[in-house]
VEXMIMI-959807 format. One record per atom (N, C-alpha, C): residue number from 0; z, x, y. Coordinates in steps of 0.001 Angstrom, whole numbers. Layout:
! VEXMIMI-959807
- pos, zz, xx, yy
- NUM, Z, X, Y
...
***
This chain:
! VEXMIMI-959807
- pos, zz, xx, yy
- 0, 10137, 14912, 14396
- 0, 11379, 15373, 13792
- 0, 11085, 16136, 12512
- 1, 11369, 17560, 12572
- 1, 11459, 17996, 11169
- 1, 13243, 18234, 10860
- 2, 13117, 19515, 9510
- 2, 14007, 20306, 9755
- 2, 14243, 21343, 10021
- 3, 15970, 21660, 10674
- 3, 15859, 22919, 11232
- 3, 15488, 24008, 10111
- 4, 14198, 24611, 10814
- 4, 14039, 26517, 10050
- 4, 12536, 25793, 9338
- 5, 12545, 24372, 9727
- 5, 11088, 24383, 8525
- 5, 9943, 23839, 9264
- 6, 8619, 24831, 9391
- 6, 7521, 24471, 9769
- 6, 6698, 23239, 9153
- 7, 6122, 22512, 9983
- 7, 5248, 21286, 9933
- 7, 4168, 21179, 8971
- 8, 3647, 20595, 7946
- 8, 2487, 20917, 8053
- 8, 1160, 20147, 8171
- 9, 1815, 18952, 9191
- 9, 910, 18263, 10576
- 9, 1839, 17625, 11250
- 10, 1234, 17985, 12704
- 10, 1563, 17400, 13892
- 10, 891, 16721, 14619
- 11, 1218, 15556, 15558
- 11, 489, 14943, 16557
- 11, 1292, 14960, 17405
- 12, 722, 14843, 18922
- 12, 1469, 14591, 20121
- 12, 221, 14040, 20885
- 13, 1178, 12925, 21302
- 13, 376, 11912, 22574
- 13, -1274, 10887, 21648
- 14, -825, 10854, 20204
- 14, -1799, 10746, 19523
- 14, -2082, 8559, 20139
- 15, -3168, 8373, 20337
- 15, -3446, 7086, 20783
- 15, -4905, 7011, 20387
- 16, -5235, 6237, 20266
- 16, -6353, 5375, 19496
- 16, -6964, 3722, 19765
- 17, -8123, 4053, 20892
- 17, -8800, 2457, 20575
- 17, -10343, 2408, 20690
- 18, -10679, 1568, 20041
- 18, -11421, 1361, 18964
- 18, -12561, 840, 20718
- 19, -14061, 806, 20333
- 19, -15361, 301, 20536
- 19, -14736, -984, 21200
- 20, -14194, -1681, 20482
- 20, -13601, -3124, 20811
- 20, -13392, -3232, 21972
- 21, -12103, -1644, 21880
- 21, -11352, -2304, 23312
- 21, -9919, -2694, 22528
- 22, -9994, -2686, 21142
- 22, -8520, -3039, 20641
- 22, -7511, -1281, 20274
- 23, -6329, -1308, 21213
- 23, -5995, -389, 21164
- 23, -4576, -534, 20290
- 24, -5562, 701, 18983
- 24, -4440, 471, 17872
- 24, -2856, 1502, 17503
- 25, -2840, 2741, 18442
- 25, -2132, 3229, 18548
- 25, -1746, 3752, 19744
- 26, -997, 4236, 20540
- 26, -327, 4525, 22171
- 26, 1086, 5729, 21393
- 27, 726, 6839, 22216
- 27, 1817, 7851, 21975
- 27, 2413, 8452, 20837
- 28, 1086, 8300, 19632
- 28, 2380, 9250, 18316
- 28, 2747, 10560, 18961
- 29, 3888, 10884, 18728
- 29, 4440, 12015, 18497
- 29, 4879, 12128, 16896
- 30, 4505, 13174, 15809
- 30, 4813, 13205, 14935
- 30, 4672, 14254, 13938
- 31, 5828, 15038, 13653
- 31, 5515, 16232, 12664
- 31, 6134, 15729, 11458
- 32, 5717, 16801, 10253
- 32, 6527, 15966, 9501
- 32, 6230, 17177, 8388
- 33, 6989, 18182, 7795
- 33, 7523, 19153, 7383
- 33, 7450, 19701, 5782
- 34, 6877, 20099, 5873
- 34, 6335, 20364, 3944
- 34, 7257, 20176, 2870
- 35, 6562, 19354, 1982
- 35, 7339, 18860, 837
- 35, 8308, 17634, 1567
- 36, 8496, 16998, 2494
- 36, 8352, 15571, 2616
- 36, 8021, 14552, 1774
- 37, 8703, 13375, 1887
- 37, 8099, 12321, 1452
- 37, 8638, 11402, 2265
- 38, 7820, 11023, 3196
- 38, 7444, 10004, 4699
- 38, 7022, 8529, 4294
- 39, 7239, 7688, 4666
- 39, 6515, 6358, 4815
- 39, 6205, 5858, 6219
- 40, 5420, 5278, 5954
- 40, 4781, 4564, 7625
- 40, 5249, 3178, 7509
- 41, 6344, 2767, 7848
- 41, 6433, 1266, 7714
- 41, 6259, 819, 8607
- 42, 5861, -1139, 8638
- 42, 5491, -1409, 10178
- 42, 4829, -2784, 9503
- 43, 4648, -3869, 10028
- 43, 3814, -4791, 10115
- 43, 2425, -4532, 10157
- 44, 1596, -5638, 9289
- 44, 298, -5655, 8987
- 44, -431, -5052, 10292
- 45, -1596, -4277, 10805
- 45, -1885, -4589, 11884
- 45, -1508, -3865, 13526
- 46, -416, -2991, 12416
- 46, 526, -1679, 13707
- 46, -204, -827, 13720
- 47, -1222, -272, 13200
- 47, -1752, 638, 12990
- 47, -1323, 1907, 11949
- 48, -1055, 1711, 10917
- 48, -377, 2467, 10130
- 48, -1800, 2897, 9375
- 49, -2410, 2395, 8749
- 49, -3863, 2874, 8171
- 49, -4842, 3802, 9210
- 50, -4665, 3490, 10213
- 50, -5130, 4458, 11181
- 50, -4944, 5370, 11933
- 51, -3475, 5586, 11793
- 51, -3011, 6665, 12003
- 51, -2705, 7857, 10805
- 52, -3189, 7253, 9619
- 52, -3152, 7946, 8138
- 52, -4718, 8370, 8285
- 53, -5677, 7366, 8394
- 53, -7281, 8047, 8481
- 53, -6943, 9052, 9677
- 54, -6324, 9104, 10919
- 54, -6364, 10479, 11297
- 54, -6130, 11634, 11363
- 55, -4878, 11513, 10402
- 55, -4173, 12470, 10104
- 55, -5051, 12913, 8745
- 56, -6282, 12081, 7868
- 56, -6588, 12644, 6601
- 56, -7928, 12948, 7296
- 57, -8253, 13028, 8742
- 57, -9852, 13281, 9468
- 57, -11093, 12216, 9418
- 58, -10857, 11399, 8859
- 58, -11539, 10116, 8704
- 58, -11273, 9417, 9781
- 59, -10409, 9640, 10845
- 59, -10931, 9086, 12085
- 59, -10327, 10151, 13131
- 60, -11275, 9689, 14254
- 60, -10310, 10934, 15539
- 60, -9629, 10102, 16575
- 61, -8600, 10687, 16724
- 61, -7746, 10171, 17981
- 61, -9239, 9952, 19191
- 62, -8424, 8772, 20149
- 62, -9160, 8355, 21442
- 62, -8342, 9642, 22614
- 63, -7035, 9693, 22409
- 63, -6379, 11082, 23365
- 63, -5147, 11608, 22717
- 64, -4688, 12572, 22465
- 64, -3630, 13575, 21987
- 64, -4342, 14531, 21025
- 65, -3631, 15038, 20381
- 65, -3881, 16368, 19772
- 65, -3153, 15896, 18314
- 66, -3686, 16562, 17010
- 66, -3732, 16555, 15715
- 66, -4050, 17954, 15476
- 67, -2914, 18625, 14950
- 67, -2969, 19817, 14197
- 67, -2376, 19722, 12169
- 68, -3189, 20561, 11756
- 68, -3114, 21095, 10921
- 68, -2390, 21898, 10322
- 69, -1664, 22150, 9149
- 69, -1380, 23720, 8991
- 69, -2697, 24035, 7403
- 70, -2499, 25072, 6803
- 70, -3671, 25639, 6190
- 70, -3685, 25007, 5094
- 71, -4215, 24190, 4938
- 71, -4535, 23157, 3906
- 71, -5510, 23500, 2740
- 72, -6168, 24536, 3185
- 72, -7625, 25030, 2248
- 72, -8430, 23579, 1794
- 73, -8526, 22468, 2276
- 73, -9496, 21276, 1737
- 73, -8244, 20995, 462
- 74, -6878, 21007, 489
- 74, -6553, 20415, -138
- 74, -5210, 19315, 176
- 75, -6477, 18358, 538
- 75, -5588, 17180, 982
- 75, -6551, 16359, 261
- 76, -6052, 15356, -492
- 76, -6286, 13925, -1422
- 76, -5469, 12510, -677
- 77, -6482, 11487, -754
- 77, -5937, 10359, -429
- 77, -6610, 9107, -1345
- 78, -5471, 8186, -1261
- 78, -5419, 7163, -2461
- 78, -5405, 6160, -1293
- 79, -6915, 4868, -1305
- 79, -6422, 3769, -1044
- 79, -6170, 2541, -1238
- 80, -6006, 1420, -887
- 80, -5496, 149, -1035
- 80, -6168, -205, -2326
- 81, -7599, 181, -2240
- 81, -8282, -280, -3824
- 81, -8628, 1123, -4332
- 82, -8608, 876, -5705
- 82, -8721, 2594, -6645
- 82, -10214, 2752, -5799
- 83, -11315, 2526, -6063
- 83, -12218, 3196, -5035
- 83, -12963, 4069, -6339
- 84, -12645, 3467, -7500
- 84, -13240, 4340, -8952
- 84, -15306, 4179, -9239
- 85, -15673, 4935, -9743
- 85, -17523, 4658, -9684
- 85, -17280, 4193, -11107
- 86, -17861, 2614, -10860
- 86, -17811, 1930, -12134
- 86, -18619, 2431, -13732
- 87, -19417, 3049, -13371
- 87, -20272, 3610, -14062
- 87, -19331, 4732, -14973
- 88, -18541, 5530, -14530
- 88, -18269, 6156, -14694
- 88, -16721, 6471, -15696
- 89, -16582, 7128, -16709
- 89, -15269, 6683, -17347
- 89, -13729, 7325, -16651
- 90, -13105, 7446, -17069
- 90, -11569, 7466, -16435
- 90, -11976, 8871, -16380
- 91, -12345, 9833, -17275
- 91, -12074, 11293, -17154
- 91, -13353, 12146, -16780
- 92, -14110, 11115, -16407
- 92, -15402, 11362, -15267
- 92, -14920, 11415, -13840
- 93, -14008, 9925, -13793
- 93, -13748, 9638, -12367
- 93, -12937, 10463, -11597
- 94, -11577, 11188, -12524
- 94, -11046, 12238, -12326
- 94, -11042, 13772, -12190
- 95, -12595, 13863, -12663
- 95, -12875, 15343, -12879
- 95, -13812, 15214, -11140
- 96, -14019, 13942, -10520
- 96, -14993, 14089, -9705
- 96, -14762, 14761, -8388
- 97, -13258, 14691, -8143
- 97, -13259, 15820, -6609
- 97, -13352, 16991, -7266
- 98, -12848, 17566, -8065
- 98, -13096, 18930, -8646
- 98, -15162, 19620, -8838
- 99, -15378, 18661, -9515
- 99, -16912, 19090, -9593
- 99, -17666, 19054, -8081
- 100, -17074, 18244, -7372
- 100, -17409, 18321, -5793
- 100, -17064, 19941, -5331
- 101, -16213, 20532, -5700
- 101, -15376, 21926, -5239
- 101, -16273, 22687, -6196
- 102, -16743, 22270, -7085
- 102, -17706, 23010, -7478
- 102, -17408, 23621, -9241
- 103, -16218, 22561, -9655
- 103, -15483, 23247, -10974
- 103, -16573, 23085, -12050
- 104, -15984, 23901, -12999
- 104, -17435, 23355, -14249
- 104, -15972, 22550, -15712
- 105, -16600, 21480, -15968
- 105, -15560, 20708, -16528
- 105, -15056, 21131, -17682
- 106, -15717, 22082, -18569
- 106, -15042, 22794, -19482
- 106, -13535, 23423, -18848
- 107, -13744, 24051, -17901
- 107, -12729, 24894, -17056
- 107, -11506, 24195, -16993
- 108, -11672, 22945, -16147
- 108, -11181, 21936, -15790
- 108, -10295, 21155, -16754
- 109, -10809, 21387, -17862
- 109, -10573, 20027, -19161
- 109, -9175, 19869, -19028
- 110, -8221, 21246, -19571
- 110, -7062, 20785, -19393
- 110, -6024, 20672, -18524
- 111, -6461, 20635, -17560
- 111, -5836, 19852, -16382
- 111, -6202, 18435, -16387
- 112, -7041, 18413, -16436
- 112, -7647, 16758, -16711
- 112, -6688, 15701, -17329
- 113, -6760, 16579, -18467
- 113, -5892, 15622, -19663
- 113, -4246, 16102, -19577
- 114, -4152, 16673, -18835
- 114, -2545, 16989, -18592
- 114, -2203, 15636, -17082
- 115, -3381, 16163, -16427
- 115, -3193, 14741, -14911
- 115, -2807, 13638, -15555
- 116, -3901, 13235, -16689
- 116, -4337, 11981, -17226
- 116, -2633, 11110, -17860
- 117, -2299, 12734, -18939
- 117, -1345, 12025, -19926
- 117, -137, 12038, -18612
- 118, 40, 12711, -17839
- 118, 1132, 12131, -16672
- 118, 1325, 10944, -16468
- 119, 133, 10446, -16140
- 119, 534, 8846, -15891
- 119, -154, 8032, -16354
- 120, 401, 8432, -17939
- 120, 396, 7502, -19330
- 120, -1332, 6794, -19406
- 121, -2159, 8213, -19008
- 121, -3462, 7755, -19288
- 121, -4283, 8241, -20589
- 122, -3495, 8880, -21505
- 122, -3740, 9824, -22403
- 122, -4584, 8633, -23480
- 123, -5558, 8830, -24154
- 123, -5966, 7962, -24985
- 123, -7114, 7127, -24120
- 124, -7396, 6769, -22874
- 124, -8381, 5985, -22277
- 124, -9265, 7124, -21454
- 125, -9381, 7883, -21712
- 125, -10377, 9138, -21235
- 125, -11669, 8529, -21138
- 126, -12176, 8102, -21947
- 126, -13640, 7292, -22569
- 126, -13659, 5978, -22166
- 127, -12397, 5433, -21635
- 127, -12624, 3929, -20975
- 127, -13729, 3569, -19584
- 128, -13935, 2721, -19443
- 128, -14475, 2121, -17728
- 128, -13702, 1543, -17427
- 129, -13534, 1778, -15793
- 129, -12889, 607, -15273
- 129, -12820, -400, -15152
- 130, -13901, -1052, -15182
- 130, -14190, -2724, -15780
- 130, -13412, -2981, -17094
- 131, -12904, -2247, -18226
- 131, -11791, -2248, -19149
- 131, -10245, -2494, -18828
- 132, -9968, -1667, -17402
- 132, -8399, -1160, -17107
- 132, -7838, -2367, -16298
- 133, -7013, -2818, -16759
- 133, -5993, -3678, -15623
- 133, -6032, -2683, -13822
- 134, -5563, -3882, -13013
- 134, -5227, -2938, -11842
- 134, -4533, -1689, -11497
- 135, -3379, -2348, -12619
- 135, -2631, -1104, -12435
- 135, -2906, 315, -13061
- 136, -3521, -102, -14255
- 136, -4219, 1256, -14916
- 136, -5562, 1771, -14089
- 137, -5819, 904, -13082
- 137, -7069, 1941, -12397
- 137, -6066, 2198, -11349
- 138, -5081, 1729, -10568
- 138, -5123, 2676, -9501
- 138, -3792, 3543, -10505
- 139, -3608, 4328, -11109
- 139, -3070, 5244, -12303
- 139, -4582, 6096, -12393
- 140, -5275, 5887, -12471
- 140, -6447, 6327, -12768
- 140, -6904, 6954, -10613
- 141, -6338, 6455, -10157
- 141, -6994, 6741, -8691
- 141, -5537, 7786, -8154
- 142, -4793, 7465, -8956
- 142, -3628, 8554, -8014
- 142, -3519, 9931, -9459
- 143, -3989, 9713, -10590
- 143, -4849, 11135, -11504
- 143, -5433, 11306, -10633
- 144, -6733, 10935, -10201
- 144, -7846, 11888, -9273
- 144, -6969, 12953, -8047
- 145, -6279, 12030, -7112
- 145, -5850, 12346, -6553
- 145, -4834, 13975, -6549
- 146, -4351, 13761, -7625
- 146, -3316, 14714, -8089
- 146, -3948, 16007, -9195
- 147, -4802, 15559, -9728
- 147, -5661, 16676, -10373
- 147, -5938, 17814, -9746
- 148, -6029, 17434, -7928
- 148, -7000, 18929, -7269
- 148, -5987, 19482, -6883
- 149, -4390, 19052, -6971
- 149, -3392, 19672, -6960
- 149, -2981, 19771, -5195
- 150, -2872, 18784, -4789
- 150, -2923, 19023, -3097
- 150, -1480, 19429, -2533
- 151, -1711, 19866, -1326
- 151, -1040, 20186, -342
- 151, -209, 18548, -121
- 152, -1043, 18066, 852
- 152, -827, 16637, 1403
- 152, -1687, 15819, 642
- 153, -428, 14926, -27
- 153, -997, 13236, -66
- 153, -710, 12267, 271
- 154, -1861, 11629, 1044
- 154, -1429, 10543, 1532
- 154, -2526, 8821, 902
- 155, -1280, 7976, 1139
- 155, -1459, 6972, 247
- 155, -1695, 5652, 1037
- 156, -2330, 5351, 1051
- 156, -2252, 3977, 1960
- 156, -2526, 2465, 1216
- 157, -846, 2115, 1427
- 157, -623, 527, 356
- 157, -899, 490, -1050
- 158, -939, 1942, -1591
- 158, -1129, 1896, -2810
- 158, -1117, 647, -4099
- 159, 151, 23, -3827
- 159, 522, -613, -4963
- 159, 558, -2309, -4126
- 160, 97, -2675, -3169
- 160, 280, -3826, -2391
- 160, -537, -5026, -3149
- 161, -1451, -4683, -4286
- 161, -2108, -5975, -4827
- 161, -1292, -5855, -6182
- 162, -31, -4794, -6534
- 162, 122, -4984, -7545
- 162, 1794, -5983, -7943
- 163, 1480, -5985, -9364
- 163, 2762, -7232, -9866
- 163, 4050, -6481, -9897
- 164, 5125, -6924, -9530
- 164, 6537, -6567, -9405
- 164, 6827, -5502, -9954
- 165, 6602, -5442, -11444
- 165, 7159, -4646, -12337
- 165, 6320, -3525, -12810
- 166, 4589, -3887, -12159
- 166, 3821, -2706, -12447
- 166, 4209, -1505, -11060
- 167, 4284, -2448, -9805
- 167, 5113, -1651, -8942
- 167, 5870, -1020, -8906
- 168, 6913, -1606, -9217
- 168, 8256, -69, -9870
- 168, 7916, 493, -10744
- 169, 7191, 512, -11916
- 169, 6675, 1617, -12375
- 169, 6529, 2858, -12209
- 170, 5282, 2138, -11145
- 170, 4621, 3309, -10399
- 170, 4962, 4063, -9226
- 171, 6057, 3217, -9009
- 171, 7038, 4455, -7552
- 171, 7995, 5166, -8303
- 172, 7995, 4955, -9400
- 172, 9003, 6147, -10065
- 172, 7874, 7059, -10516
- 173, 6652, 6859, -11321
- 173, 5864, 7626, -11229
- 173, 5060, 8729, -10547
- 174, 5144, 8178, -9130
- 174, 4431, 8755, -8069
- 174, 6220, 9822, -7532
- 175, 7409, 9326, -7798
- 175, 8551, 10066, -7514
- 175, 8805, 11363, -8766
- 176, 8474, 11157, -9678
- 176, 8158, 12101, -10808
- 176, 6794, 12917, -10774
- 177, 5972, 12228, -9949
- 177, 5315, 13321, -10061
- 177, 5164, 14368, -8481
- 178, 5633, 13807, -7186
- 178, 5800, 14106, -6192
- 178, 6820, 15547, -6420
- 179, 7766, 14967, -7021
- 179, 8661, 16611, -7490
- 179, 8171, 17618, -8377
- 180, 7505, 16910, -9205
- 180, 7010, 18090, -9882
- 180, 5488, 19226, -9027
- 181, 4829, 18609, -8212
- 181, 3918, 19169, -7614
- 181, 4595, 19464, -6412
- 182, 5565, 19233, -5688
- 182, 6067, 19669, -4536
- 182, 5315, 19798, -3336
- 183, 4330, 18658, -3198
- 183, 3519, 18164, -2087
- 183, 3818, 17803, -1139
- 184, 3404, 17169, -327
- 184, 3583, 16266, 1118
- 184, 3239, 15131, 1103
- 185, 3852, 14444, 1063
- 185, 3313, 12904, 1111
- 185, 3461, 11994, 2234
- 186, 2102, 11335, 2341
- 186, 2924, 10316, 3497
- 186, 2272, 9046, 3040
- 187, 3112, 8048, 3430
- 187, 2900, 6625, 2252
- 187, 2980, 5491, 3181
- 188, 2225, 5074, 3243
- 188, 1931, 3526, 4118
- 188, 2206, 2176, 3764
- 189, 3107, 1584, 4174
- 189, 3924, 396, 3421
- 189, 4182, -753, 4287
- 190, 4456, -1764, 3683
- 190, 5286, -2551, 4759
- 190, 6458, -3197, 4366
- 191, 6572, -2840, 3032
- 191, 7681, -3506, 2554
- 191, 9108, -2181, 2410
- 192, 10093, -2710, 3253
- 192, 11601, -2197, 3620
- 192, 11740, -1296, 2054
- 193, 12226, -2406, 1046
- 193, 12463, -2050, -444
- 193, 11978, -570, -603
- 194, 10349, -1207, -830
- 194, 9434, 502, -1069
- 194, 10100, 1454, -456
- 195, 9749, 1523, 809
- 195, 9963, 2638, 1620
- 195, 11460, 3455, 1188
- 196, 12506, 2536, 1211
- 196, 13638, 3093, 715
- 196, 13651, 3806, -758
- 197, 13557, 3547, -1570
- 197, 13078, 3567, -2658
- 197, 12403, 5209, -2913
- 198, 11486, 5386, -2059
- 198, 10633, 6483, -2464
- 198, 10831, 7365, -1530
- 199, 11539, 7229, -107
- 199, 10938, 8342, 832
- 199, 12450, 9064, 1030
- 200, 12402, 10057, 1730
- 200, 13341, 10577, 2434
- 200, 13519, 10884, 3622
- 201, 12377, 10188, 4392
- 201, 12008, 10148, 5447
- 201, 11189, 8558, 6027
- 202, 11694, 8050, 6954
- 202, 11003, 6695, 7165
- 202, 10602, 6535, 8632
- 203, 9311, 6526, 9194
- 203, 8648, 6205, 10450
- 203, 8890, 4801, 10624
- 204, 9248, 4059, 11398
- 204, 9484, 2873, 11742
- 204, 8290, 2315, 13041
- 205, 7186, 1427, 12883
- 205, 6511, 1372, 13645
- 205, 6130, 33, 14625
- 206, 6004, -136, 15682
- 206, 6007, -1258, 16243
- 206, 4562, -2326, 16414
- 207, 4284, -3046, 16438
- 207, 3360, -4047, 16563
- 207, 2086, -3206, 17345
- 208, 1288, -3779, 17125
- 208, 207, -3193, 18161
- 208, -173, -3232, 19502
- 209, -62, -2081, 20260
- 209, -695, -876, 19604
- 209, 704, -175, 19291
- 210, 354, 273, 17810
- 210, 1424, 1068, 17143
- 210, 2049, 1803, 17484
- 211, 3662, 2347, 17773
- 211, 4231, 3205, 18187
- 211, 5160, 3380, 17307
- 212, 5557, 4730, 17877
- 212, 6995, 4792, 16754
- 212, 8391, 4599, 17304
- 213, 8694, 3487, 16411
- 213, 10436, 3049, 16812
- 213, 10893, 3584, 16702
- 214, 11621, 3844, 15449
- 214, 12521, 5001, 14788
- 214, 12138, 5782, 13740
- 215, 12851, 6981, 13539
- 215, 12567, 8020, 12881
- 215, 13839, 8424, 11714
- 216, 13755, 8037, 10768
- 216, 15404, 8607, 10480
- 216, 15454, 8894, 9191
- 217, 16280, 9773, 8364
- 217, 16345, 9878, 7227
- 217, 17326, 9326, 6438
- 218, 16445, 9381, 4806
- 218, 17352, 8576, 3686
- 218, 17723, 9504, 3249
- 219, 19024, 9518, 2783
- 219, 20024, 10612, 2005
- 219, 20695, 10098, 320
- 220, 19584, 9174, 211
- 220, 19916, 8544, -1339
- 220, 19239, 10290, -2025
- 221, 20153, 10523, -3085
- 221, 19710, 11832, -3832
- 221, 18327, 11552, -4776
- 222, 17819, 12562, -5376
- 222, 16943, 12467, -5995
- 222, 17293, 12748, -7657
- 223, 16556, 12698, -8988
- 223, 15812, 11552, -8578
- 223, 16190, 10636, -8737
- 224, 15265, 9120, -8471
- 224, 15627, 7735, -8120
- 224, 15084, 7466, -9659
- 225, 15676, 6370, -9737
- 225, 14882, 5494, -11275
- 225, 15706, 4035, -11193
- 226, 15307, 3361, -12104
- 226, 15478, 1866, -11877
- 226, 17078, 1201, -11177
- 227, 17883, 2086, -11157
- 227, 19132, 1902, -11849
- 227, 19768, 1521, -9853
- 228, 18539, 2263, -9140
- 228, 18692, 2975, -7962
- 228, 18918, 1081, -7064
- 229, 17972, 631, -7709
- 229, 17064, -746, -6686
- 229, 18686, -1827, -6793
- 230, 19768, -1575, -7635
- 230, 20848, -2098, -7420
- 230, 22046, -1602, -7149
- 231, 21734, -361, -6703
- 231, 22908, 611, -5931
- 231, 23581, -50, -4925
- 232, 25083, -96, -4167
- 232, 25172, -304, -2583
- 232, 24503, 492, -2064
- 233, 24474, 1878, -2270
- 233, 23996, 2498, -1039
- 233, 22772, 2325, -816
- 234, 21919, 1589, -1855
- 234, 20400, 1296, -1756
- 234, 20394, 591, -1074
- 235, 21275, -743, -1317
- 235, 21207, -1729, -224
- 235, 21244, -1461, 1017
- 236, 22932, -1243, 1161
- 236, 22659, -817, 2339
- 236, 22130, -121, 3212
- 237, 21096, 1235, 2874
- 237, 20251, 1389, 3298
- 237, 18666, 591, 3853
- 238, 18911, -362, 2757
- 238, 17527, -1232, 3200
- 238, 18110, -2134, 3857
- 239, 19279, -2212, 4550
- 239, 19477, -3274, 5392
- 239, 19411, -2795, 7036
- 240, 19704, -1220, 6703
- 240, 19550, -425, 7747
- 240, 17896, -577, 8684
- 241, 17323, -268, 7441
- 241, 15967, -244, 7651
- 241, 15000, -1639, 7892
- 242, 15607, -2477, 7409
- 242, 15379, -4254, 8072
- 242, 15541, -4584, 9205
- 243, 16783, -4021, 9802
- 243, 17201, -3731, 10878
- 243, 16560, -3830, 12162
- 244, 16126, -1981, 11754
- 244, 15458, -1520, 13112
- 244, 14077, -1907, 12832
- 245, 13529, -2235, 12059
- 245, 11922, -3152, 11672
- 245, 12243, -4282, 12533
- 246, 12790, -5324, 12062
- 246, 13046, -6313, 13242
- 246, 13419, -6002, 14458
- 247, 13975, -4933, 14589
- 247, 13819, -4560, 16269
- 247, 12552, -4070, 17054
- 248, 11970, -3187, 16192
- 248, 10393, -3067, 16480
- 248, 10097, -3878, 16824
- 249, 9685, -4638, 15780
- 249, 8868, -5823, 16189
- 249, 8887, -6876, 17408
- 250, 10591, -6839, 17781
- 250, 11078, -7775, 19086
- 250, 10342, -7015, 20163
***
């Protein structure tokens, strides 16, 4: 499902996936999903939602269907479950590091760096290690990297799932402030109803394994969202919508 007049910029059809095992973690994606999006994969632990994100980011290949592209130039970034930071290394090392991979020279670079950085209130810990930063300030520090090389598509998988209540909302207003301002693609891997409502405008609904897709449907809460949002009716009732057909999946 996109929208009408607007090209994709990835698709799958007939996308299925199983593993060496013999455990088959996905059967039939069909799925486009339309630039400047913001998608979630919701679904129970175990639906295959992480693996249908590694294929869509090329880190894994479908077992049968097709995965297209649109012109990405290598700029797709992904954030996962743990920041994934080189301990050795300080906050504005760790962030300059897909760039120096592309080949930047960090003088060049600098102020973008510290513009990524002070976005999400990293301004002042440039010179830190991560062995210093709370969780939440490293993965802040892992979705800077991410957002520094300025991508097309990002995709996120459980970003905030080890984190505490209130560092959580934080950071989905963060990642919603900064999603508009870069006018990316996102697709976000969740399992919790709340989140998903909350951040997307678009929600994949996915069934037990092997993963399929239930429903497809969009949120029409306006943008932007901020705290005020998580005690709206229409928030609610949207996440009751979306509880819903999750428990129907799953039946």
């Amino acid at each position: 499902m996109t929208r009408a007049g607007t090209a994709p910029i990835i698709a799958l059809e007939g996308v299925g996936k199983t593993f060496r095992t013999g455990t088959e973690a996905l059967a039939g994606i069909d799925l486009a999903v339309e630039s400047g999006a913001f998608l979630s994969l919701l679904g129970p632990s175990g639906c295959g939602k992480s693996t249908l994100l590694r294929i869509i980011a090329g880190l894994v290949a479908p077992s049968v269907g097709r995965l297209w592209r649109g012109e990405l130039a290598g700029r797709l970034s992904f954030v996962f479950q743990e920041a994934t930071l080189m301990p050795w290394a300080t906050v504005a090392e760790n962030v300059f590091l897909p760039l120096r991979l592309a080949g930047a020279r960090r003088a060049a670079v600098a102020p973008r760096i510290a513009k990524t950085l002070a976005s999400l209130g990293l301004a002042g810990f440039e010179n830190a290690y991560p062995r210093a930063l709370s969780g939440g300030m490293r993965m802040r520090v892992s979705i800077a990297r991410a957002f520094v090389t300025e991508p097309l598509l990002l995709l996120l998988d459980e970003p905030f799932a080890a984190l505490d209540e209130i560092t959580r909302f934080k950071l989905n207003e963060d990642l919603l402030r900064l999603w508009q301002a870069h006018r990316c693609t996102v697709i976000f891997v969740t399992h919790s109803v709340f989140e998903s409502v909350f951040l997307s405008n678009r929600i994949v609904v996915m069934t037990p394994r092997p993963g399929r897709i239930a429903a497809d449907l969009s949120i029409d809460l306006p943008y932007p969202r901020d705290e005020a949002l998580r005690t709206a009716p229409r928030y609610v009732e949207q996440c009751r919508a979306v509880s819903t057909l999750l428990s129907e999946a799953m039946r």
